[in-house]
TORKOL-4160 file (C-alpha; in steps of 0.2 Angstrom, whole numbers, padded with zeros to 4 digits, m for minus):
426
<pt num="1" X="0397" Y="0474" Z="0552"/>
<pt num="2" X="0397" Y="0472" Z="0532"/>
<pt num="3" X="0411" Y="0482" Z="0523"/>
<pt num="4" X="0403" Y="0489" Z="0509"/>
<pt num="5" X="0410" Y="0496" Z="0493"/>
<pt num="6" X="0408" Y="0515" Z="0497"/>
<pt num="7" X="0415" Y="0511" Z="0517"/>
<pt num="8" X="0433" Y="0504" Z="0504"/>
<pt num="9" X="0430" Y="0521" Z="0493"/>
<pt num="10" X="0431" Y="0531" Z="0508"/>
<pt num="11" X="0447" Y="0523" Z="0515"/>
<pt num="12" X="0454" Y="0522" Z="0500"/>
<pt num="13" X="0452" Y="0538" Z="0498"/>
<pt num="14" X="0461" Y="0545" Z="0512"/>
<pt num="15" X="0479" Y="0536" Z="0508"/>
<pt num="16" X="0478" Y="0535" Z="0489"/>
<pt num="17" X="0475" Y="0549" Z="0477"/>
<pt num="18" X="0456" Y="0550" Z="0472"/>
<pt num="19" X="0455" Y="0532" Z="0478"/>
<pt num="20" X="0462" Y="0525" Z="0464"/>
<pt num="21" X="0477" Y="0517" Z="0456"/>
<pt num="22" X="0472" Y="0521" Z="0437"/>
<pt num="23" X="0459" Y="0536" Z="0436"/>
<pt num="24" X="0448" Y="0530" Z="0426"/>
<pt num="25" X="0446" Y="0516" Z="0439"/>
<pt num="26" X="0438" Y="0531" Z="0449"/>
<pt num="27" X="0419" Y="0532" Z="0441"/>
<pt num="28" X="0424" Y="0547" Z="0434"/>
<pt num="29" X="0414" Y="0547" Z="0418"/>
<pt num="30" X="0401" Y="0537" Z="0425"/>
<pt num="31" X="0397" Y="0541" Z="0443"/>
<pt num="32" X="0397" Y="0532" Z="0459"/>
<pt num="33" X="0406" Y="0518" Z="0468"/>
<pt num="34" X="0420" Y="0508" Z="0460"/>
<pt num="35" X="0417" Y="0491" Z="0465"/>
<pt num="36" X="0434" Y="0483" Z="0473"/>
<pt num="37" X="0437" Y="0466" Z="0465"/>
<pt num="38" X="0442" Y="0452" Z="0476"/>
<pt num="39" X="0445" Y="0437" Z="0464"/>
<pt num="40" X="0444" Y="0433" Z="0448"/>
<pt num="41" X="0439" Y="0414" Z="0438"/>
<pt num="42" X="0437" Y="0412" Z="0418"/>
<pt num="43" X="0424" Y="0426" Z="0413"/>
<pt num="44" X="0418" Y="0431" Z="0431"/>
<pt num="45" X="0424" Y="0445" Z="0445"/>
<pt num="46" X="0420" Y="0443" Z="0463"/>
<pt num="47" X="0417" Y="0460" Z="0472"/>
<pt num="48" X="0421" Y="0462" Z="0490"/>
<pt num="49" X="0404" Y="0462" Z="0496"/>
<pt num="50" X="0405" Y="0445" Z="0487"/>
<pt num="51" X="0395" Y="0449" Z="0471"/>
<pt num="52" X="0399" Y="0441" Z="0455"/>
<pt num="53" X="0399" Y="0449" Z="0436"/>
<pt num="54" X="0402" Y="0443" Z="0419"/>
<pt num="55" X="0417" Y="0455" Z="0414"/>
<pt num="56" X="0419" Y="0463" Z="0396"/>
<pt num="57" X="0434" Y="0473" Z="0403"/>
<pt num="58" X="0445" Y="0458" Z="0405"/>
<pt num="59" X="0458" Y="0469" Z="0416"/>
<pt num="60" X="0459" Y="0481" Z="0400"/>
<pt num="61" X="0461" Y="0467" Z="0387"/>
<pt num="62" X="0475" Y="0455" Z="0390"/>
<pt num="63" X="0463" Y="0441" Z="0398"/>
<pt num="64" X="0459" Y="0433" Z="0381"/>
<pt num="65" X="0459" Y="0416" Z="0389"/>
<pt num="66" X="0450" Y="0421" Z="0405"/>
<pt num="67" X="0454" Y="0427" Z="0422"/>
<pt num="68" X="0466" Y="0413" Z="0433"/>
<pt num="69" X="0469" Y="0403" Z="0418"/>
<pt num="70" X="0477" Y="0386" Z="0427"/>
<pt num="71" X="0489" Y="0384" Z="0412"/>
<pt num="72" X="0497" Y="0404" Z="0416"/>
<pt num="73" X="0494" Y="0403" Z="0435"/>
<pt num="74" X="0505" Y="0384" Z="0434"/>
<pt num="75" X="0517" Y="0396" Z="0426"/>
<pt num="76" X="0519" Y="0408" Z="0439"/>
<pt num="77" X="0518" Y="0397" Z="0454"/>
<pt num="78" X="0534" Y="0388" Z="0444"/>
<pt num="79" X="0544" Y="0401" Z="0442"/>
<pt num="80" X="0537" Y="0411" Z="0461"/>
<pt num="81" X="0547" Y="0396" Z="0468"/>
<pt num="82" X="0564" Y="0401" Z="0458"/>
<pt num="83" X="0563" Y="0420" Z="0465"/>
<pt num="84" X="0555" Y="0435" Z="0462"/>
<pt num="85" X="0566" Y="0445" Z="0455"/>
<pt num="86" X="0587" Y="0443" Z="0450"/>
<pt num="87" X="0590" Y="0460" Z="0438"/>
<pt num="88" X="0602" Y="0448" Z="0428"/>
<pt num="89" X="0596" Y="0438" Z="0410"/>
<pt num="90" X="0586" Y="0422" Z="0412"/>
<pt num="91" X="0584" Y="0409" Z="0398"/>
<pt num="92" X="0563" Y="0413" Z="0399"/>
<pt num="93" X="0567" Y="0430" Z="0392"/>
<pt num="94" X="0573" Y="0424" Z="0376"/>
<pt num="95" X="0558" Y="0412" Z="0375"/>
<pt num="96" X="0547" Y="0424" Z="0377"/>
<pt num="97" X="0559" Y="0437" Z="0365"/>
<pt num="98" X="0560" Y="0422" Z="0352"/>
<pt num="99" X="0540" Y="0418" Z="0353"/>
<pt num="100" X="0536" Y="0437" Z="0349"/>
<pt num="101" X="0550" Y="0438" Z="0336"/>
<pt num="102" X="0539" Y="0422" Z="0328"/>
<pt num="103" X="0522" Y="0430" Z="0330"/>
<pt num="104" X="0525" Y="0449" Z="0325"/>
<pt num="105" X="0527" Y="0452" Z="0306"/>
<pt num="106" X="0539" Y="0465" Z="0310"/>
<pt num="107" X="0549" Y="0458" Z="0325"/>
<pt num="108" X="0567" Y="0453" Z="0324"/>
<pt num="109" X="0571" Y="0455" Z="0341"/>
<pt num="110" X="0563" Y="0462" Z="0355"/>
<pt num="111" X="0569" Y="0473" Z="0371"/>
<pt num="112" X="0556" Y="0468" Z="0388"/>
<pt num="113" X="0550" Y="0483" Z="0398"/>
<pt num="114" X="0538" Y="0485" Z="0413"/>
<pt num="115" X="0524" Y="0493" Z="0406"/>
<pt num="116" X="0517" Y="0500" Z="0390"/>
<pt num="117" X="0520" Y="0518" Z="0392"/>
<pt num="118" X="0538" Y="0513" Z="0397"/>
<pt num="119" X="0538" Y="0505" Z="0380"/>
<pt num="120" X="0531" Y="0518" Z="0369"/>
<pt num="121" X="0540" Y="0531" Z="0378"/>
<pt num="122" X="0557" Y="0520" Z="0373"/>
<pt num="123" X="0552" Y="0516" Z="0353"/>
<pt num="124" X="0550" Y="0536" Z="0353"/>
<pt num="125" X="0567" Y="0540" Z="0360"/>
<pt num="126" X="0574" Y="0525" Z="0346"/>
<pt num="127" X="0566" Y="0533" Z="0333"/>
<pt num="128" X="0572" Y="0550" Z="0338"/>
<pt num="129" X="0590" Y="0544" Z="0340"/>
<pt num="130" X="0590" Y="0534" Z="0325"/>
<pt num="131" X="0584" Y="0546" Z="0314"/>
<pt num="132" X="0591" Y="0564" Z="0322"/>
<pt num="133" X="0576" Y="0572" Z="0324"/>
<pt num="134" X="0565" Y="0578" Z="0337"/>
<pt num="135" X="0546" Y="0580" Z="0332"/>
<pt num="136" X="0533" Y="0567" Z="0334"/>
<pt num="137" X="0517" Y="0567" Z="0326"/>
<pt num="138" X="0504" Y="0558" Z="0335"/>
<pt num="139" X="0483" Y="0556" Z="0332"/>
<pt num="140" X="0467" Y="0565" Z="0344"/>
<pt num="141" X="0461" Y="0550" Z="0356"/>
<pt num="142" X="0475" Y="0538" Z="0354"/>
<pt num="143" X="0483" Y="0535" Z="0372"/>
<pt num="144" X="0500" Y="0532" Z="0371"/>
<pt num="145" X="0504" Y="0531" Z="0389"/>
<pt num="146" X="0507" Y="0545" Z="0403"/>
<pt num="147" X="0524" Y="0549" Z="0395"/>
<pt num="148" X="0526" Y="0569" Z="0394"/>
<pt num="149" X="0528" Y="0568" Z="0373"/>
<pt num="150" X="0509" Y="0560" Z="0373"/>
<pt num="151" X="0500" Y="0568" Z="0386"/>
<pt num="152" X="0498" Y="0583" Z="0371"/>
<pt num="153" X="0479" Y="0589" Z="0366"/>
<pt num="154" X="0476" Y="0594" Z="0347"/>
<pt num="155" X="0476" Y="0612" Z="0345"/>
<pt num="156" X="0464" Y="0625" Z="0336"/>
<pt num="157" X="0468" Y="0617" Z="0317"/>
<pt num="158" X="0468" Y="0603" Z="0309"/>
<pt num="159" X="0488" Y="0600" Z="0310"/>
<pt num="160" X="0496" Y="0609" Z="0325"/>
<pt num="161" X="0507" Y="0608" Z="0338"/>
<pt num="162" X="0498" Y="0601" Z="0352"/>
<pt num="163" X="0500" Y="0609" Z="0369"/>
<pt num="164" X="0499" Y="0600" Z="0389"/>
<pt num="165" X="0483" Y="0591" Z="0393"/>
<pt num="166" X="0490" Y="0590" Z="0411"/>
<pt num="167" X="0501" Y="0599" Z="0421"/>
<pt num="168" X="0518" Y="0596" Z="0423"/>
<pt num="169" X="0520" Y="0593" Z="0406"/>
<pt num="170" X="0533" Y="0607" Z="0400"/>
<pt num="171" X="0528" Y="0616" Z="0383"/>
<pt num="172" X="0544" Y="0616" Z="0377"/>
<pt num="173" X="0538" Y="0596" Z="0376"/>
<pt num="174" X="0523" Y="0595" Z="0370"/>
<pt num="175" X="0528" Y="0607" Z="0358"/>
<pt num="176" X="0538" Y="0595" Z="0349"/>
<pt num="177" X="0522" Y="0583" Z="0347"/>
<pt num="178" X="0509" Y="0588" Z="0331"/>
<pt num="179" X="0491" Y="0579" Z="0335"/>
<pt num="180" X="0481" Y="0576" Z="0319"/>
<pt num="181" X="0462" Y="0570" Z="0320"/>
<pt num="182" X="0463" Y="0550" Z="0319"/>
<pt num="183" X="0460" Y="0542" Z="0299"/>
<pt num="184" X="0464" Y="0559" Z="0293"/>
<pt num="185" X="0477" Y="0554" Z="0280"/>
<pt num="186" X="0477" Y="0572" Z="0272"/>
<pt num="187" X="0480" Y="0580" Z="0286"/>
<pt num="188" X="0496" Y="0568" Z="0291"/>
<pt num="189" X="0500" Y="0573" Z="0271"/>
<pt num="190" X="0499" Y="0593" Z="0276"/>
<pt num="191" X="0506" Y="0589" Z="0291"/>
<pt num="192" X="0522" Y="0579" Z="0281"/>
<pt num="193" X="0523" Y="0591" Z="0266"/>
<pt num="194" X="0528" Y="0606" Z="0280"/>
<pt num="195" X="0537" Y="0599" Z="0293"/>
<pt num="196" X="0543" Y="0582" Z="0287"/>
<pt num="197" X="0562" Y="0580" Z="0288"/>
<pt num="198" X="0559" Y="0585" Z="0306"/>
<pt num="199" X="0546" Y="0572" Z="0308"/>
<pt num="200" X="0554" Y="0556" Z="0319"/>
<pt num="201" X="0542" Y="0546" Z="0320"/>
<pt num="202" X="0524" Y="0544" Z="0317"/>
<pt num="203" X="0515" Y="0533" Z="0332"/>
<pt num="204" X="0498" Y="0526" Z="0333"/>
<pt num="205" X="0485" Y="0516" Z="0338"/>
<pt num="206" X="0482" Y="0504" Z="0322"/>
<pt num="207" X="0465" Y="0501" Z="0329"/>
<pt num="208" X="0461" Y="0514" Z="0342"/>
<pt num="209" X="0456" Y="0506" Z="0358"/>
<pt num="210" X="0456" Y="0524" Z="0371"/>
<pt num="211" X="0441" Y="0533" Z="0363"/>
<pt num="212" X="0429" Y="0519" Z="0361"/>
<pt num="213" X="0437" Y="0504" Z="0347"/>
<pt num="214" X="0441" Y="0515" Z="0334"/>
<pt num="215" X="0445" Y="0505" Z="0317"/>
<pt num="216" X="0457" Y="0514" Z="0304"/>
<pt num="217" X="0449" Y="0518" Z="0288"/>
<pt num="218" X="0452" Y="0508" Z="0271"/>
<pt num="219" X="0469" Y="0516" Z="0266"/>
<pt num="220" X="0474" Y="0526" Z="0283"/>
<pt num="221" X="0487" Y="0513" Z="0288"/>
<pt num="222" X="0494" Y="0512" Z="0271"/>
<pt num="223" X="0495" Y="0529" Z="0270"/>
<pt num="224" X="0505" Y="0532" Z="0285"/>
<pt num="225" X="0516" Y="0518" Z="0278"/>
<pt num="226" X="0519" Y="0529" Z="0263"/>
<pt num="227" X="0521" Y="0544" Z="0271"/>
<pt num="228" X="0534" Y="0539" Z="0284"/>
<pt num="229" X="0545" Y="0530" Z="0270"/>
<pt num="230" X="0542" Y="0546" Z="0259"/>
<pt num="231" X="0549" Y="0558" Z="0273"/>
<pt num="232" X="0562" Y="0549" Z="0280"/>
<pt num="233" X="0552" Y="0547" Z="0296"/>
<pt num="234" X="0547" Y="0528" Z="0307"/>
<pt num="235" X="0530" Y="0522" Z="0309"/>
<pt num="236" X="0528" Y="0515" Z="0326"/>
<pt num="237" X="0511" Y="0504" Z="0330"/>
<pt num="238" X="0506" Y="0505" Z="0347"/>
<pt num="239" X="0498" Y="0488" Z="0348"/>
<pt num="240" X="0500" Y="0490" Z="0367"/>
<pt num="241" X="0480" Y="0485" Z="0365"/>
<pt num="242" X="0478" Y="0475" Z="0349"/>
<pt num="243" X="0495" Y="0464" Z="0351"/>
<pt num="244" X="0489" Y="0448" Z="0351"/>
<pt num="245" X="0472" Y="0453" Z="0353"/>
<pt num="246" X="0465" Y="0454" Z="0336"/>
<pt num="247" X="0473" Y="0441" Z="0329"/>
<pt num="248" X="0491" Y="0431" Z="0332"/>
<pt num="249" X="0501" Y="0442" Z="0322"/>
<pt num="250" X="0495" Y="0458" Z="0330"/>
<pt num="251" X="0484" Y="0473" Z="0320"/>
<pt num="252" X="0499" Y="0473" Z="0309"/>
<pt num="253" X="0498" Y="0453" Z="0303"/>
<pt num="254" X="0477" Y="0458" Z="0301"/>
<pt num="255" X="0481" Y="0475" Z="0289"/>
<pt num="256" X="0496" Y="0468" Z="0283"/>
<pt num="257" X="0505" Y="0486" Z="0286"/>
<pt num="258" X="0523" Y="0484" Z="0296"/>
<pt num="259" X="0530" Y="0496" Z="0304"/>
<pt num="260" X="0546" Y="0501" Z="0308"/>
<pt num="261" X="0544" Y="0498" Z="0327"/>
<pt num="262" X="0531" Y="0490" Z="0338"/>
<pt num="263" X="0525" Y="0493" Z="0355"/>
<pt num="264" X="0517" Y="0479" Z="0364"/>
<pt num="265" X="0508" Y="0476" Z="0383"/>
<pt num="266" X="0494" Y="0467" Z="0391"/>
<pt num="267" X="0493" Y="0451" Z="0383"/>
<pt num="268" X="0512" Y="0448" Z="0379"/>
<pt num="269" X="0513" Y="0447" Z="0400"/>
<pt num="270" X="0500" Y="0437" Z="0402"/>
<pt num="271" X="0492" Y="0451" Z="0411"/>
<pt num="272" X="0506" Y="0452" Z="0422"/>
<pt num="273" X="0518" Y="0469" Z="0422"/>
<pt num="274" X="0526" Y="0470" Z="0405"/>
<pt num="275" X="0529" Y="0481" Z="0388"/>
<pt num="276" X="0540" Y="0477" Z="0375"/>
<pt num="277" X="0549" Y="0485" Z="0360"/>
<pt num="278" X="0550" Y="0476" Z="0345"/>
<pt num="279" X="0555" Y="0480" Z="0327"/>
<pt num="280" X="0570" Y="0475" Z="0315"/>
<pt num="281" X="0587" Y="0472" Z="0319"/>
<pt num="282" X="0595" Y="0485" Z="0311"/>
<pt num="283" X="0585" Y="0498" Z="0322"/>
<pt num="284" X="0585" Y="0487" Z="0340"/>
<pt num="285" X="0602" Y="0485" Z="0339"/>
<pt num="286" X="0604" Y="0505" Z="0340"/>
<pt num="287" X="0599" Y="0501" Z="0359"/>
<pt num="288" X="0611" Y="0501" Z="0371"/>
<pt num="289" X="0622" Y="0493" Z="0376"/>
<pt num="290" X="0627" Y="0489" Z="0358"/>
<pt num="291" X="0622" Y="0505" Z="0351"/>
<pt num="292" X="0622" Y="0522" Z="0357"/>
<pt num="293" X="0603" Y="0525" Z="0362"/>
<pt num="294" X="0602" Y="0521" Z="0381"/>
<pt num="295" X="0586" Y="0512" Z="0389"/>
<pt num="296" X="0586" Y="0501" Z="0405"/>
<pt num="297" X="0576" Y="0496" Z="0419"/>
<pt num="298" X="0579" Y="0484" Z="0435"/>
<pt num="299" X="0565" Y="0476" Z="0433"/>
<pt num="300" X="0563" Y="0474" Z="0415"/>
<pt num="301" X="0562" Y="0454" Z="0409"/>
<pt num="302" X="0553" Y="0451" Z="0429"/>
<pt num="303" X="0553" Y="0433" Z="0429"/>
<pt num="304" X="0535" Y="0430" Z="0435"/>
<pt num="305" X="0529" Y="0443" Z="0421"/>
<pt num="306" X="0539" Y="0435" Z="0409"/>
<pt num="307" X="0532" Y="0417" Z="0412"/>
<pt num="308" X="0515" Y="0422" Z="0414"/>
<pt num="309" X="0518" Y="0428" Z="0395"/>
<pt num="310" X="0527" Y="0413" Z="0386"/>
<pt num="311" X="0515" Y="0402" Z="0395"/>
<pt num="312" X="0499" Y="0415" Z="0385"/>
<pt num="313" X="0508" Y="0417" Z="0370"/>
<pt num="314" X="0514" Y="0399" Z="0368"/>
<pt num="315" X="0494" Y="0394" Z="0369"/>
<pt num="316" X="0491" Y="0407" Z="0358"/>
<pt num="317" X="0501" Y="0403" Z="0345"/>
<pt num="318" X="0499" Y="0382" Z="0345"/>
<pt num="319" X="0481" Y="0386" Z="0349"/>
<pt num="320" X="0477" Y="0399" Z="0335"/>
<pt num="321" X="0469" Y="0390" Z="0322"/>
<pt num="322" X="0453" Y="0389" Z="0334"/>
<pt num="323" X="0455" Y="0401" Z="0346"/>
<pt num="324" X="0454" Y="0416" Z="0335"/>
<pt num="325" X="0438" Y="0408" Z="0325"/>
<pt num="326" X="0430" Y="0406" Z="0342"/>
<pt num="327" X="0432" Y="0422" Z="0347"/>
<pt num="328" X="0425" Y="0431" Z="0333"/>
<pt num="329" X="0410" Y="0419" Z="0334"/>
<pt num="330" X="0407" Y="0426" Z="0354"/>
<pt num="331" X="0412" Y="0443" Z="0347"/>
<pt num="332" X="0396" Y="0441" Z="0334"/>
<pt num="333" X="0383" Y="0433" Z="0346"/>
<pt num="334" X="0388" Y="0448" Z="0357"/>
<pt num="335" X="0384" Y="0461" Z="0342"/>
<pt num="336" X="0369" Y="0454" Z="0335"/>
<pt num="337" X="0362" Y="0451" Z="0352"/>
<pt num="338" X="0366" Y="0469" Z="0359"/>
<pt num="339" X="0361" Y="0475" Z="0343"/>
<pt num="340" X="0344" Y="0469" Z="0344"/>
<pt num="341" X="0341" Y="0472" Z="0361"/>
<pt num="342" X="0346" Y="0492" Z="0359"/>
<pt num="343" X="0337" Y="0491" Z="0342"/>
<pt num="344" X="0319" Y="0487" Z="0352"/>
<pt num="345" X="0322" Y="0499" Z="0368"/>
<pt num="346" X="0325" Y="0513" Z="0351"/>
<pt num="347" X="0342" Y="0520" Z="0357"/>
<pt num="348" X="0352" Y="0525" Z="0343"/>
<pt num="349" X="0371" Y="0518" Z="0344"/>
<pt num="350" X="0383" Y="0511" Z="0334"/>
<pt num="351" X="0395" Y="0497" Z="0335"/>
<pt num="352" X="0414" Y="0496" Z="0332"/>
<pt num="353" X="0422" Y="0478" Z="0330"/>
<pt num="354" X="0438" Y="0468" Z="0327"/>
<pt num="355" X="0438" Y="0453" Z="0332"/>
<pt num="356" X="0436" Y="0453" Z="0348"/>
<pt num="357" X="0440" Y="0469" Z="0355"/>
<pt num="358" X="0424" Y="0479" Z="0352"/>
<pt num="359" X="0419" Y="0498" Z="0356"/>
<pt num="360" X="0399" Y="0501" Z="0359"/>
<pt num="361" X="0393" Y="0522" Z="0355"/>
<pt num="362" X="0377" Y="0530" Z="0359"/>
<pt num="363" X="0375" Y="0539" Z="0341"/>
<pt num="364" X="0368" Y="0537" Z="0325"/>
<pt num="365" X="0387" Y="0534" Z="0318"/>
<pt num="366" X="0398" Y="0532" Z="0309"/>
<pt num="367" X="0413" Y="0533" Z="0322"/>
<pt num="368" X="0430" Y="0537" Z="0315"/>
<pt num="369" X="0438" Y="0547" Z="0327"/>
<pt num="370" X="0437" Y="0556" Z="0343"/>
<pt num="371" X="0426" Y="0571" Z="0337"/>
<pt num="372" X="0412" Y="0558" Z="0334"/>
<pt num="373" X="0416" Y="0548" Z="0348"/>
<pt num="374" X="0415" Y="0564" Z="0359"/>
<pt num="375" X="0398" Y="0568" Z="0351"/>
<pt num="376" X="0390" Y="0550" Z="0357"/>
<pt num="377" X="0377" Y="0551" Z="0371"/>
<pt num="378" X="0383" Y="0551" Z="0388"/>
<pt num="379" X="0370" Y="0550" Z="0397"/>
<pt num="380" X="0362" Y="0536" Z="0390"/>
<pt num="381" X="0379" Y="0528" Z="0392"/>
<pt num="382" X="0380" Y="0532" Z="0409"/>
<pt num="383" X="0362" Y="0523" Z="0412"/>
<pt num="384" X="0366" Y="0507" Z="0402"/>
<pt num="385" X="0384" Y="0506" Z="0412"/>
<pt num="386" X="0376" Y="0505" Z="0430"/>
<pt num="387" X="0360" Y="0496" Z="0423"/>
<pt num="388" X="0373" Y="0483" Z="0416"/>
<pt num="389" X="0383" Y="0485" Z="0433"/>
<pt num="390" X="0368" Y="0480" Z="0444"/>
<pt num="391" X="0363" Y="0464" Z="0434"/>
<pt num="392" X="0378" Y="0458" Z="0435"/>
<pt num="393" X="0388" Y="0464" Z="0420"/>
<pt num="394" X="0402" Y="0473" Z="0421"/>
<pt num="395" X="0410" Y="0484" Z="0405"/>
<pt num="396" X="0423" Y="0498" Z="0407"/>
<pt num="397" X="0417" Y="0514" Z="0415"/>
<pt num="398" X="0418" Y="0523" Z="0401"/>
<pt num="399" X="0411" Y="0530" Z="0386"/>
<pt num="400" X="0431" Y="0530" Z="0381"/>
<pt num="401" X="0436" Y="0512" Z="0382"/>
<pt num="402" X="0435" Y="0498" Z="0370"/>
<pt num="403" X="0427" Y="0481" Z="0377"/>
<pt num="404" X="0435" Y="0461" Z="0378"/>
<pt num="405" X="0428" Y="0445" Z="0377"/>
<pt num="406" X="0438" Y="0431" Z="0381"/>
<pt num="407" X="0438" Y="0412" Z="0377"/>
<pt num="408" X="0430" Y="0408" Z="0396"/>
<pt num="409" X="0414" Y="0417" Z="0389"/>
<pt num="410" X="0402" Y="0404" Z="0386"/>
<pt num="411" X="0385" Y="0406" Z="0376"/>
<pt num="412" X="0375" Y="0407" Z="0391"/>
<pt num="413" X="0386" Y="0420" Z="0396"/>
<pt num="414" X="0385" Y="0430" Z="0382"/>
<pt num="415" X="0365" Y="0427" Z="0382"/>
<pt num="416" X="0363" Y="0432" Z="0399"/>
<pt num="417" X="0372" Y="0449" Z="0395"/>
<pt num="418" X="0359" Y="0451" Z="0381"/>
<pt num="419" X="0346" Y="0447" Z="0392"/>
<pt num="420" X="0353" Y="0460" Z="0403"/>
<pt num="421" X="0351" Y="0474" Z="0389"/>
<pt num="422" X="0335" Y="0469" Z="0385"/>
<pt num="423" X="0329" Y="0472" Z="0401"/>
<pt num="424" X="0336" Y="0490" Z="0404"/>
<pt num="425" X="0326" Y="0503" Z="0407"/>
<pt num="426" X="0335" Y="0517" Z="0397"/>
């Protein structure tokens, strides 16, 4: 008898909190069945029922080369046969450190974590223990990780103290976190000029990649520069999403903005477990065990993760002279193409692109922030999502998540995701 998608749902269901490892893994936003993936090869996912899709998620970003890239997967089966894990240093590690220190404008040394959240939640404790204070300002829509400090909604104005989007996050927390909308500089100036000397850190998304692709407005990035240095305050760029997405050296190399700290994810493991800390020296070395600000984890540096990432980024960064021009030629076949096709079916949307990190939204436009995210159509987003699904495309199932192409997508591919559109019955 055929196992089917809903048959895994169900069991899944019964020993895993809403089926799902992720929620939004979960169809929440769009209904129906997740599809279980079996395998993955270049710009294609295998279902379990054995179905095939050309993926735009790319497992949330970090698969710029393609899924089961031989060069990264040579890497892992290498470094599979030393062990698994050792929690003691190993000389990858400081290859991988050294190529990030290289790449990242505003990287002199670099401390590995396990995830993302684990690294933003660590830059915020480093800001706060460097500069003595406790309030972190943050921006509506950027995801920052599940760390209590992020997990804050806005509150009724246009700079307040947020309060818990979820339980278990205490008050007293998320009362040290202000939320301001997203490319609002004169509310993060309001927002400066009242509470400033007890501002630690501004963090954000330099391109917003959790409400849709997001891009800052001329003058936003530039702003929170000034305001930081102006207050005493560090900027930290959560490039968890656009590190080595939107171009070799980061959102930051693109805008030409550094921050005082960088968190990064996804691609610097080679899509394997890993988040990273970077920033100067002068602030790093405030982590123990030289300086006083303690941060640890066991399995921090895993050697797997670590050379599935100096394997990407070493590609990356000898390769980058054509791989970043190819990409944004996919990224504009794929706009044009969508484009034209939504443009003939008469659904208003708008695009939002960087490179090749792209966010597609049912509305007139323009999208700047979460408020006018919130405002696109969901409905008609939930139609093109499962029309999209059933021919064979697969984008992130939800209206809230930015989309990825990756060097493994060919022109036929690309055209038979346009076809697809152009053939939806919306």
């Amino acid at each position: 008898m055929k196992v089917t998608q809903q048959d895994l749902f169900d069991r899944a269901r019964q020993v895993i909190p809403g089926g799902v490892n992720s929620p939004v893994r979960a169809y929440g936003s769009v209904g129906g069945t997740p599809r279980f993936i079996d395998s993955a090869s270049g710009c294609r996912i295998r279902d379990t029922e054995g179905k095939q899709y050309i993926d735009f998620v790319g497992s949330w970003g970090p698969m710029i080369l393609g899924h089961a890239h031989p060069v990264i997967l040579e890497a892992i089966e290498k470094a599979l046969k030393d062990g698994t894990s050792f929690g003691a240093p190993t000389t990858r590690e400081i290859e991988l450190a050294s190529l990030i220190v290289d790449l990242v404008p505003g990287a002199e040394m670099a401390r590995l974590t396990s995830s993302g959240t684990e690294a933003t939640m660590s830059a915020l404790r480093l800001a706060r223990g460097i500069t003595g204070r406790d309030l972190c300002l943050k921006f509506e829509g950027c995801y920052h990780g599940h760390g209590d400090s992020f997990l804050v909604a806005a509150g009724s104005g246009a700079a307040t103290h947020g309060h818990p989007s979820s339980p278990g996050v205490p008050e007293a927390i998320a009362n040290l976190t202000t939320v301001v909308p997203y490319n609002d500089l004169a509310a993060v100036q309001n927002c400066m000029e009242e509470m400033g000397e007890r501002v630690a850190a501004i963090i954000v998304e330099p391109v917003a990649g959790n409400m849709g692709c997001v891009l800052p407005a001329p003058g936003f990035l530039e702003g929170l520069r000034e305001q930081c240095t102006r207050h005493g305050a560090l900027l930290i760029f959560d490039e968890v999403m656009t590190g080595f997405r939107v171009g070799p050296g980061s959102a930051q190399g693109l805008y030409g903005i550094e921050p005082d700290l960088t968190t990064l994810g996804k691609i610097v493991g080679g899509g394997m477990p890993m988040g990273v800390v970077c920033g100067p020296t002068s602030k790093m070395e405030q982590l123990s065990p030289v300086g006083p600000i303690y941060q640890a984890g066991t399995l921090s540096g895993n050697p797997l993760s670590v050379a599935a990432g100096v394997a990407l980024l070493s590609l990356l960064k000898d390769g980058a002279e054509q791989i970043y021009p190819a990409l944004e030629a996919k990224a504009e076949r794929l706009q044009a193409g969508w484009k034209s096709a939504l443009d003939q079916h008469g659904i208003e949307h708008c695009w939002n692109r960087v490179g090749s990190m792209f966010g597609l939204f049912f509305t007139a436009g323009p999208v700047t922030n979460f408020s006018e995210a919130s405002a696109a159509d969901s409905q008609v987003f939930r139609r093109f999502f499962h029309g999209l699904l059933e021919a064979g495309i697969s984008i992130a199932p939800s209206p809230f998540e930015a989309g990825f192409l990756s060097m493994a997508h060919s022109d036929d591919d690309i055209d038979q995701s346009i076809e697809a559109v152009s053939s939806l019955q919306l």
